[in-house]
N, C-alpha and C positions, 0 to 999 in steps of 0.2 A: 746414383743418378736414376732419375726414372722420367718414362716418356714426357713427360710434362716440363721436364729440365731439360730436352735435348737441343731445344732453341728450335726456330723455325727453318735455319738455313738446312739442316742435319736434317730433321723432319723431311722436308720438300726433297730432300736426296735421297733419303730412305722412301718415299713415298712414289718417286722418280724410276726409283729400283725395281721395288715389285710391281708398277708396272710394266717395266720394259720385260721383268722376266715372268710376265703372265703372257708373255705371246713370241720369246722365247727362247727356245729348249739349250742352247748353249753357246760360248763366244769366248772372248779372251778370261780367263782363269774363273769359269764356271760352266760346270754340264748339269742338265736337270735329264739327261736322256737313261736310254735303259743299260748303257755299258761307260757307265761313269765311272770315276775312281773308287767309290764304293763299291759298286758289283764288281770292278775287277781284283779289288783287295779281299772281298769276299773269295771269290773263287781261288785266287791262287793261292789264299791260306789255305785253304780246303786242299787243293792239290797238293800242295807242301805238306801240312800235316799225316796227307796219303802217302804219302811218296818223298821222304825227307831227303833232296840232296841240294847241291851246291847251284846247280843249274835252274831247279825250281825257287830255291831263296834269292839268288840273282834275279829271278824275273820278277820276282814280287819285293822286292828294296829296293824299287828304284822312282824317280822322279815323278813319272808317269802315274804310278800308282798311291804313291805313299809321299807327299810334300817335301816331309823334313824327314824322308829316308838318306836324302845326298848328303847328310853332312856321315862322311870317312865311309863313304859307298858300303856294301853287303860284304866286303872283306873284313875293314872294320867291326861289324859287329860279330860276325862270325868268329873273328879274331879272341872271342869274351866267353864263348863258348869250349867246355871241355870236349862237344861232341856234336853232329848238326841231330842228331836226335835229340838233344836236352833243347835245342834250340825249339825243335819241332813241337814237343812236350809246353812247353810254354808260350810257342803263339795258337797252339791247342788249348790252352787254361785262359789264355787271353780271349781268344774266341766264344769259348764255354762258359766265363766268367757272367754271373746276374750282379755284380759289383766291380768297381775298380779297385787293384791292389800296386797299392804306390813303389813296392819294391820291384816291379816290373822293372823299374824302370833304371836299373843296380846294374843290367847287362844292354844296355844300348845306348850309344854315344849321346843321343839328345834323347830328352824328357819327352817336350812335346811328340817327336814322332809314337811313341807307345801312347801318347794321347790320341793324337790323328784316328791311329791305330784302331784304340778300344774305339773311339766313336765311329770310325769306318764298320768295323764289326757288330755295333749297336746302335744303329742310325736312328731308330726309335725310341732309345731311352738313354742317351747319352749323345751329348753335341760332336761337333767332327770340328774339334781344334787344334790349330798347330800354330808357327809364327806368325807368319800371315794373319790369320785370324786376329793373333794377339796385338798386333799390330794398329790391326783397325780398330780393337777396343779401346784399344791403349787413345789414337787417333779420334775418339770419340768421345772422347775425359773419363774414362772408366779406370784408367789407372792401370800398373802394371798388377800380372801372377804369379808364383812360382809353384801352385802344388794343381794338379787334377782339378781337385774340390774349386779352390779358389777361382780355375781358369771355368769351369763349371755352374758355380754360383755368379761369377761375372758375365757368363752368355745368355744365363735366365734373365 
């Protein structure tokens, strides 16, 4: 599908949008301000990966920060770990990472969250996708994803 298929109603909505959000900065399920979901998924991965324990991955798995973290809350995933430093060690790689690597995604209950995730952590070279997101793709004739790439190639 490309702009020119989106039909006018779609168009006028999308054109509707970034109006409203050229003047502004946040409201029901969007912040464009300086301590968005983004900056704060940055920093407490930072923190976490300093400082590995159970109270730092609590604060950073959760709704507020990370979408599709709620599905089986930060016990859940912790639960997939042999250790919260192997944990550490890998949202370390994930942060570090100049590529997405699809086996991330082997220790955590939903896909999409390690999606969110990488594009939380590379807001400039990778999209910030989760359900939601796919949702509206989906909602917008683009069809369903199931890999990175594909959820990737369908937000360019």
């Amino acid at each position: 599908m490309t702009s020119s298929t989106i039909g006018p109603r779609r168009r006028a909505f999308l054109e509707a949008w970034a109006e409203y959000i050229s003047t502004t900065a946040s409201g029901p399920h969007f912040d464009f301000t300086g301590d968005n979901r983004t900056t704060q998924i940055q920093r407490r991965v930072d923190e976490f990966v300093a400082e590995p324990d159970e109270d730092a991955f609590e604060t950073l798995w959760t709704y507020d920060t990370l979408a599709d973290a709620i599905l089986g809350g930060p016990s859940l995933v912790l639960s997939q770990w042999e250790s919260i430093e192997e944990l550490a060690t890998c949202l370390e790689g994930i942060r570090d990472a100049t590529t997405y690597d699809p086996t991330w995604e082997d220790h955590f209950p939903a896909k999409t969250a390690v999606w969110e995730l990488y594009g939380r952590l590379h807001p400039s070279t990778a999209p910030i996708v989760f359900s939601e997101c796919l949702g509206g793709l989906e909602a917008l004739g683009y069809g369903s994803v199931s890999t990175f790439e594909g959820a990737r190639s369908t937000w360019s």
